[in-house]
C-alpha positions as CSV (number, residue, x, y, z in Angstrom):
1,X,0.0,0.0,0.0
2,X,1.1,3.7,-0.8
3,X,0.2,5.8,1.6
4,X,0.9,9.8,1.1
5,X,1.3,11.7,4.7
6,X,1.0,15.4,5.3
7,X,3.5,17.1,7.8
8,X,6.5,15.9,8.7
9,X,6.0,16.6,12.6
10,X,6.2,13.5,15.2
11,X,3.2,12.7,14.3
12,X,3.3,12.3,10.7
13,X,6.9,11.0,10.8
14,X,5.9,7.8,13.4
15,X,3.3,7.0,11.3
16,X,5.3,6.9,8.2
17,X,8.0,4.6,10.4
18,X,5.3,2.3,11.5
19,X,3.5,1.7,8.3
20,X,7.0,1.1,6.9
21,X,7.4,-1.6,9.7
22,X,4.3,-3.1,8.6
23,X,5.8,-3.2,4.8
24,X,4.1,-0.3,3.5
25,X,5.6,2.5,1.7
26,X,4.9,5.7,3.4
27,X,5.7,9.8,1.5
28,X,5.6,12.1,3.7
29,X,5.5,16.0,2.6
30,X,6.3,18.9,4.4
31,X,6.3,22.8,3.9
32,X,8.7,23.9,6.3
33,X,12.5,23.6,5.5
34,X,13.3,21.0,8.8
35,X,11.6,18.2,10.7
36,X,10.2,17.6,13.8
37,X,7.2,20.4,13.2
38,X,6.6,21.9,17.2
39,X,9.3,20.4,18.5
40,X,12.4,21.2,15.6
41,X,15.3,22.9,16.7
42,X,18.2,25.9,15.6
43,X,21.2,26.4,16.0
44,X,22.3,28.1,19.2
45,X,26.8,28.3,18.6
46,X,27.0,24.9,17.0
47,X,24.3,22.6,18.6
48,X,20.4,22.0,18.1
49,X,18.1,23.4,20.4
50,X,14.2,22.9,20.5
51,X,12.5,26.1,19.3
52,X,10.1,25.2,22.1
53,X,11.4,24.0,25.3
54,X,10.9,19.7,25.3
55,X,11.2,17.3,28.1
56,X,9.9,13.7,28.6
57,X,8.2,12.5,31.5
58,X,9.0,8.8,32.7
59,X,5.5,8.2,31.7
60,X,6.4,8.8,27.9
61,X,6.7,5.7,27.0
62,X,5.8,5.6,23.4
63,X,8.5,8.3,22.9
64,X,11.1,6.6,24.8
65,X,10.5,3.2,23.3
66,X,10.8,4.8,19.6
67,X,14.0,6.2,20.9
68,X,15.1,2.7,21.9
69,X,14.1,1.2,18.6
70,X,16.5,3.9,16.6
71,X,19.2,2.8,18.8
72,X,19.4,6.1,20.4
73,X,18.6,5.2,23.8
74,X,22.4,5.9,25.1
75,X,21.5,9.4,24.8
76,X,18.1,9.5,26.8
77,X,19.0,11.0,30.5
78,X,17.3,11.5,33.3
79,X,17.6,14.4,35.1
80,X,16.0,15.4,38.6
81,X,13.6,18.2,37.9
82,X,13.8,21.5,39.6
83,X,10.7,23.6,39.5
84,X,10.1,27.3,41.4
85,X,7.0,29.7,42.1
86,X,6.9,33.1,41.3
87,X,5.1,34.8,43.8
88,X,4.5,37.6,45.9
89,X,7.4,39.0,44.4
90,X,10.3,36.3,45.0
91,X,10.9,32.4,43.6
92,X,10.1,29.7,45.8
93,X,11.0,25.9,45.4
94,X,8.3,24.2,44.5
95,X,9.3,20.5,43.6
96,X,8.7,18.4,47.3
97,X,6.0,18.1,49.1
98,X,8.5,19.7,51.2
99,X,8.7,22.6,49.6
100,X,5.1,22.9,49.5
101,X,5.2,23.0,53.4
102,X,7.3,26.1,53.4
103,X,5.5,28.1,50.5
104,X,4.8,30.8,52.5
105,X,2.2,33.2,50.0
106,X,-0.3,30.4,51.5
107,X,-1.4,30.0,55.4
108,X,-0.2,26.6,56.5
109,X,-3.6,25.2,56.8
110,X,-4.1,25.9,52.4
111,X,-0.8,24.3,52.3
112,X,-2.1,21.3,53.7
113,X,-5.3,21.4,52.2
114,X,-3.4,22.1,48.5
115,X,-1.0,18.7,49.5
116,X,-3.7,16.7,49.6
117,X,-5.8,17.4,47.0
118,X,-2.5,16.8,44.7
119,X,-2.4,13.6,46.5
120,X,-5.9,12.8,45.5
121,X,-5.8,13.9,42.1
122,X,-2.4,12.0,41.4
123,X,-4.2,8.6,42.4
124,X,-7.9,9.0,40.5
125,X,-7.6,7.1,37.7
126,X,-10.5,8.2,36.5
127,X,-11.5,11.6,34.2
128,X,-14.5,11.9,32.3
129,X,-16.7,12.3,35.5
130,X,-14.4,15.7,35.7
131,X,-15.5,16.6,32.2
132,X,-18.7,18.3,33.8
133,X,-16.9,20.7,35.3
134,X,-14.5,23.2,34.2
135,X,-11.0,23.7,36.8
136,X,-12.2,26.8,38.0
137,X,-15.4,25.9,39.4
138,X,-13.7,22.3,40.5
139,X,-11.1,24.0,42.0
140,X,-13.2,26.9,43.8
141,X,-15.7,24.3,45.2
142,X,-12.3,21.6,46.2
143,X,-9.5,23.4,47.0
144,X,-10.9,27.0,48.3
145,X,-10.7,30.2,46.8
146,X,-7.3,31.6,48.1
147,X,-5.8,28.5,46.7
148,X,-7.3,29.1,43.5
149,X,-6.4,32.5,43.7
150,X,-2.7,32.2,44.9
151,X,-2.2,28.8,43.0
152,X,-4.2,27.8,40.1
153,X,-6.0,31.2,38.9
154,X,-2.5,32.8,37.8
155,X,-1.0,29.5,35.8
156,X,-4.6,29.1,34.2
157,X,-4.7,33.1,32.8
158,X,-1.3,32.7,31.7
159,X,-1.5,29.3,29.6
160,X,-5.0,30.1,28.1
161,X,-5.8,33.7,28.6
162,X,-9.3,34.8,28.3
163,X,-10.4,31.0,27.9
164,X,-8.8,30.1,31.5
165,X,-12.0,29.9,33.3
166,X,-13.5,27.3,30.6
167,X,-10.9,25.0,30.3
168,X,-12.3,21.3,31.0
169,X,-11.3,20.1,34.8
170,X,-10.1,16.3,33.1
171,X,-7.2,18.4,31.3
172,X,-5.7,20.1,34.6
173,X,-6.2,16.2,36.5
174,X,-3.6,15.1,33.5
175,X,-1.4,17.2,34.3
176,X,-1.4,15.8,38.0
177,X,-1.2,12.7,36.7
178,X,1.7,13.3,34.8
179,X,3.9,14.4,37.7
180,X,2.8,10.8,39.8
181,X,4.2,8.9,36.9
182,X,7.4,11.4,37.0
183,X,8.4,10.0,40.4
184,X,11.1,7.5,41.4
185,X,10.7,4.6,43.2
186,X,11.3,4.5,47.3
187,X,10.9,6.7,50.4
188,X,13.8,9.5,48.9
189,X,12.7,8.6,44.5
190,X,9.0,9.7,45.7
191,X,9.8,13.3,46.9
192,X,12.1,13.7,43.0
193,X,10.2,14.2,39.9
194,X,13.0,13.2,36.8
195,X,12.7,14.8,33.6
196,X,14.1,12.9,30.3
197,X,15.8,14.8,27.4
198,X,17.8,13.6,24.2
199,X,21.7,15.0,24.9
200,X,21.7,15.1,20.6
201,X,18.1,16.8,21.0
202,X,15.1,15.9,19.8
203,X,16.3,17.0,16.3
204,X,18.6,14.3,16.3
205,X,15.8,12.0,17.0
206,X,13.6,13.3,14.2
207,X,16.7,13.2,11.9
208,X,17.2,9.6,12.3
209,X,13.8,8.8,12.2
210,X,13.6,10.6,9.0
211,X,16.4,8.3,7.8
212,X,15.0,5.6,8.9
213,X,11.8,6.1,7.2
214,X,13.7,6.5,4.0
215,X,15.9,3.5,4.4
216,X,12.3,1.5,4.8
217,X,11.5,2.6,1.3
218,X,9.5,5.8,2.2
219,X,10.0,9.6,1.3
220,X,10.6,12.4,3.2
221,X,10.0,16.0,1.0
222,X,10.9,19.1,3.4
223,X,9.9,22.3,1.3
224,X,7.5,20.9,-0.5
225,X,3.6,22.0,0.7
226,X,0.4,20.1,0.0
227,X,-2.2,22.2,-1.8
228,X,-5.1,20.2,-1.9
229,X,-5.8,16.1,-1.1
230,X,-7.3,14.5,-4.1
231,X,-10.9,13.1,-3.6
232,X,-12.5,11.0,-6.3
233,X,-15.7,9.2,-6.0
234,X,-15.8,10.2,-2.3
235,X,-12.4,9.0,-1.8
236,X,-8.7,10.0,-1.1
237,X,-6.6,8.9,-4.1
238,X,-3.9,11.4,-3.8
239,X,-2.2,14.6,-2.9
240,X,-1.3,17.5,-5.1
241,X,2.1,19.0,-3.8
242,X,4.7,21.6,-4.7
243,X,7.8,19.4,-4.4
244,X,10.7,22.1,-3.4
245,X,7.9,25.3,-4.1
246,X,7.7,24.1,-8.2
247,X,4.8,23.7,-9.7
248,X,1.9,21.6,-8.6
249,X,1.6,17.7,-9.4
250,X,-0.1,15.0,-8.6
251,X,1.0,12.3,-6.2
252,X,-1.4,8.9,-6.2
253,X,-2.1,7.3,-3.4
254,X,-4.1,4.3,-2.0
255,X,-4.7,6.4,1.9
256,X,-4.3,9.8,3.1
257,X,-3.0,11.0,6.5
258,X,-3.1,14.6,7.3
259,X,-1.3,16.2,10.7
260,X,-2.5,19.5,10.2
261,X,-4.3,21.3,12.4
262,X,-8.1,21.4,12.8
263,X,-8.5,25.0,10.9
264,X,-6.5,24.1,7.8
265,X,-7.7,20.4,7.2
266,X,-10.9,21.9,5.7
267,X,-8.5,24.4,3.1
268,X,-7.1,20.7,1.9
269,X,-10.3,18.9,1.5
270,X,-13.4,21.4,0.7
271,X,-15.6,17.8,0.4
272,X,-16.0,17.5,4.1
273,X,-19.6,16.9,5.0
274,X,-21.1,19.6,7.5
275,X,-21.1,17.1,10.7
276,X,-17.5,16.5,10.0
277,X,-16.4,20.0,9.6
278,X,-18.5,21.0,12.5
279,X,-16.1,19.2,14.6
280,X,-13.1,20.8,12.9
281,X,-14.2,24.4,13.0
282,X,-15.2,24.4,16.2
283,X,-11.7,24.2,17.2
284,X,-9.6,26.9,19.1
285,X,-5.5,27.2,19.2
286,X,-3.3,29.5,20.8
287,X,0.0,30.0,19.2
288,X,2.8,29.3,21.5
289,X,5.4,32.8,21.4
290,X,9.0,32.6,22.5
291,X,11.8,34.7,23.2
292,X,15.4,32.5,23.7
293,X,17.8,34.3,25.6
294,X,21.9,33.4,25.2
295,X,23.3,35.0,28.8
296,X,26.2,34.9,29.9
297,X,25.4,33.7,33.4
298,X,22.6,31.8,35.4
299,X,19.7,33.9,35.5
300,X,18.1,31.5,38.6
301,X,19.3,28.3,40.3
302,X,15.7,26.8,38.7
303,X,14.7,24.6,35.1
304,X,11.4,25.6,35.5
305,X,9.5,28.4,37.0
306,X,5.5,29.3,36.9
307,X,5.1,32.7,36.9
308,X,2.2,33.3,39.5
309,X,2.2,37.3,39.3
310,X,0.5,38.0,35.9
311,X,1.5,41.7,35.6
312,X,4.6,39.5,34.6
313,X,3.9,39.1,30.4
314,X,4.8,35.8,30.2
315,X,3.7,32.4,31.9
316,X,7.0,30.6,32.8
317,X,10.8,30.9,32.6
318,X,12.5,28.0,31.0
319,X,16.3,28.0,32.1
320,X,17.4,25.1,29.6
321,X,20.9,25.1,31.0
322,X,19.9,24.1,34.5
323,X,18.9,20.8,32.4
324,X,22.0,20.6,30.4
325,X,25.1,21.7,30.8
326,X,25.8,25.6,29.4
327,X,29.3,24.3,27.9
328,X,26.9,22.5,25.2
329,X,25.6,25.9,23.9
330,X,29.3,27.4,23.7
331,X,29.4,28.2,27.4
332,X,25.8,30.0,27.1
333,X,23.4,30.2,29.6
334,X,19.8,29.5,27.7
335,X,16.5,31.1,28.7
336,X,12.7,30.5,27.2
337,X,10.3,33.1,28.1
338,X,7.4,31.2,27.2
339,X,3.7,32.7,26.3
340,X,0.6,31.1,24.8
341,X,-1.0,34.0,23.2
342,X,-4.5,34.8,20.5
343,X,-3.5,36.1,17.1
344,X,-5.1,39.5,18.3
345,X,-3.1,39.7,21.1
346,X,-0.9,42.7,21.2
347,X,2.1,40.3,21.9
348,X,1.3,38.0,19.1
349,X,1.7,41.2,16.5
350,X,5.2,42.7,18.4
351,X,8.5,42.4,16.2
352,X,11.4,40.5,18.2
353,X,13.3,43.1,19.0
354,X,9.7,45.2,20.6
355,X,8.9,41.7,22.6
356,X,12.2,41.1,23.9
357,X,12.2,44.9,25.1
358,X,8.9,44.2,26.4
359,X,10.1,41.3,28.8
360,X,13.1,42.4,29.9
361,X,12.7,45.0,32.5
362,X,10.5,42.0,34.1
363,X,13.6,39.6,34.6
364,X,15.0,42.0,37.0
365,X,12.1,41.0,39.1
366,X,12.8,37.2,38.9
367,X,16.2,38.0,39.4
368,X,17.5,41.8,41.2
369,X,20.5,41.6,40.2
370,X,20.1,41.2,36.3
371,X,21.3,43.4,33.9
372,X,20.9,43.6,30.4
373,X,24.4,43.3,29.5
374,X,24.3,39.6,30.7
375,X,22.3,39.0,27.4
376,X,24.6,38.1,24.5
377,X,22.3,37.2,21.6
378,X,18.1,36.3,21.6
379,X,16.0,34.6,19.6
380,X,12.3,34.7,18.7
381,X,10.2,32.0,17.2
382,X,6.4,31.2,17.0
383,X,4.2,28.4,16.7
384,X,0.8,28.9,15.9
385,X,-1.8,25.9,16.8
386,X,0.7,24.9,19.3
387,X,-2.0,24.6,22.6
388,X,-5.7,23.3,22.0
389,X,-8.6,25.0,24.2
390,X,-9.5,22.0,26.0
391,X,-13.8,23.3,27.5
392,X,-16.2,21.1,29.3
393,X,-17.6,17.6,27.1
394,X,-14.5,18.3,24.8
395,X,-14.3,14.3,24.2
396,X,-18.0,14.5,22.8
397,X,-16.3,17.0,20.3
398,X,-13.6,15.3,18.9
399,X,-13.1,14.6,15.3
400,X,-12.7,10.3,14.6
401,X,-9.4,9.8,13.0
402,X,-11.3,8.1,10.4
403,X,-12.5,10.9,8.2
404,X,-16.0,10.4,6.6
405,X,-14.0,10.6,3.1
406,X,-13.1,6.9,2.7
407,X,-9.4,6.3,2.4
408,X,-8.4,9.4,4.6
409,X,-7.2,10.2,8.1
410,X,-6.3,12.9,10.5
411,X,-4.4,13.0,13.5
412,X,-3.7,16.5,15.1
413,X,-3.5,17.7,18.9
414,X,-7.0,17.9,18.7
415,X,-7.5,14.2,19.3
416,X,-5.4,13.7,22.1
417,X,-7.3,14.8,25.1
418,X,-7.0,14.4,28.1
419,X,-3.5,14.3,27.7
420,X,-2.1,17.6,26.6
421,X,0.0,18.7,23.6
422,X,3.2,16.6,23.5
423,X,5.7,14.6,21.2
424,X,4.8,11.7,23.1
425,X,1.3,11.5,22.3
426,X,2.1,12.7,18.9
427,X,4.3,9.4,18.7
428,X,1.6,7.3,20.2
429,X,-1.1,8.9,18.1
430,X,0.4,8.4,14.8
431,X,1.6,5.1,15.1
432,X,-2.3,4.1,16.5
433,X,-3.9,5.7,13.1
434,X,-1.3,3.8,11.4
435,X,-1.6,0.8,12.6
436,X,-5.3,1.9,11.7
437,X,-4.9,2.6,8.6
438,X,-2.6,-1.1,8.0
439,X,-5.9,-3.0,9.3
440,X,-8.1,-0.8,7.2
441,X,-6.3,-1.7,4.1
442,X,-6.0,-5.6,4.9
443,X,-10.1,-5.6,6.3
């Protein structure tokens, strides 16, 4: 079976690797110039970096296992996490229960309470009861309002802006969920979360799964966009692409997939019926927006940190280099400052050089002693469909992967819920509709 795939992001990529595995030959086209889609990486002084921060958790299996099968598993660490608060205008630790105990914007009695409702939510296994409620009126009605207030009110306005009080109660539980499975094992490997990340990046792990795809008897076409999927008798039969930016042609094909997201699926196949597209247009994304900072020395002791004051403009500082070692990135000390923003945000529309002299009177808040001569180059990149907007019954509202268009497929962040935007569910998600697609074609 020839199978033509659009987008060459981990979605699209482990679905052309596992259709090859089942001995189909998979093409896969893509419009940017690199692989890897949200989670491709730059140059920063002679090594790849993500243009949007990446970590595993130990619960990523389906990523870690593809790792393994490209024989890069010998460069897979595990690093103990280190996460802070920013709060009442100074960082606090905020990785140990420990720390929660001493997380003084909180009386001692919300600490408690807030310890354990993490508790509980880390050991429910189940989700779709929570779907009736949004967080916000979960959390106001569990956890209190100055914990909602202090805590979850700030990291909610930040991710998802004016959507933050809709946002589906069965997405914020995943996230708790996530950080159970982070854990180590015994009394001490309880109290550390442990983060995973490729020491070649992931770039290196798209760039041999690219390879690998090829040397299974598939195609990989970077520069090359899909204009439209070929439908014929109410079926997908090809694709007509732009191989390099030439002129269009046609591609035949016995399946479809298309990763795009939600909004532009419809531009590539006007035959949806209404129900269908209903599903798709419904759909809302925020584009994720970051500024990458090169410094010349640690800005905080901290990987991660929430910002909980939100006349801060972004949502979270991302020191990469308290994760890997600054002598990778030519002895640099690397920064995210990470938003989620709407198109018609002001943010959204600023130049580089206007957001980066937007944030950075606010780092000497993290951080009194900064300066802005510690910053020796910055980047800017943006992602638009990057985050989802997850509201209450979304899993009544997703899309089937299996198009009502016989023969074609789609498999975007969309369909992932609960779990949240990730390469590992990407991974898992696209070698599922493959294997999908393999019994489809033998059935």
């Amino acid at each position: 079976m020839r199978v033509g795939i659009v987008g060459a992001g981990a979605a699209g990529l482990a679905a052309a690797y596992e259709l090859g595995l089942a001995g189909h030959t998979a093409e896969v086209f893509e419009g940017a110039p690199f692989l890897g889609g949200q989670a491709s990486t730059f140059d920063v002084n002679g090594t790849p970096l993500e243009r949007g921060y990446h970590h595993l958790f130990r619960s990523d299996t389906a990523m870690t296992d593809l790792i393994g099968e490209l024989g890069l598993a010998h460069r897979l660490r595990w690093i103990d996490s280190n996460v802070a608060y920013f709060s009442r205008g100074r960082l606090w630790r905020f990785t140990s229960p420990i720390d929660l105990l001493r997380f003084g914007p909180l009386p001692f009695e919300d600490r408690i309470r807030l310890g354990l409702l993490t508790v509980g939510l880390q050991r429910r296994k189940e989700w779709r009861s929570l779907e009736a409620q949004t967080a916000t009126e979960w959390l106001l009605e569990h956890a209190g309002r100055r914990i909602y207030d202090v805590i979850f009110a700030p990291m909610l306005r930040g991710k998802f802006g004016k959507y933050h009080e809709d946002i589906s109660m069965a997405w914020l539980w995943n996230k708790f969920a996530l950080r159970t499975t982070s854990r180590g094992k015994g009394l001490i490997g309880k109290l550390k979360e442990q983060l995973g990340y490729p020491t070649g990046s992931f770039g290196e792990v798209f760039d041999v799964l690219g390879a690998t795809i090829q040397a299974q008897g598939g195609q990989v076409h970077l520069r090359t966009p899909v204009r439209r999927v070929i439908v014929e008798d109410d079926r997908a039969t090809g694709l007509e692409v732009a191989i390099d930016g030439g002129s269009p042609e046609r591609r035949d094909y016995d399946m479809v997939l298309a990763t795009t997201p939600s909004y532009i699926f419809p531009k590539l196949v006007p035959q949806l019926p209404a129900g269908y597209l209903a599903m798709l247009t419904d759909k809302v994304y925020l584009a994720a927006v970051l500024v990458i900072l090169e410094l010349d020395r640690p800005l905080s002791p901290h990987y991660w940190t929430y910002i909980g004051d939100r006349r801060i403009p972004f949502l979270g500082v991302i020191e990469h280099t308290n994760f890997m070692p600054p002598e990778k990135y030519g002895g640099a000390h690397v920064v995210y400052l990470a938003n989620y923003l709407e198109r018609d945000d002001p943010l959204y529309a600023m130049s580089p050089e206007e957001l980066y002299r937007e944030y950075l009177p606010h780092l000497k808040r993290l951080n009194p002693a900064f300066d802005e001569s510690w910053v020796k180059n910055y980047h800017h990149h943006k992602v638009d469909a990057a985050q989802p907007i997850v509201t209450r019954g979304y899993s009544e509202r997703i899309p089937d992967h299996r198009t009502p268009i016989r023969g074609l497929y789609l498999a975007n962040t969309t369909q992932i819920y609960p779990e949240d935007r990730g390469t590992n569910y990407s991974v898992r998600m696209g070698r599922m509709v493959a294997r999908m697609m393999d019994g489809d074609s033998r059935a």
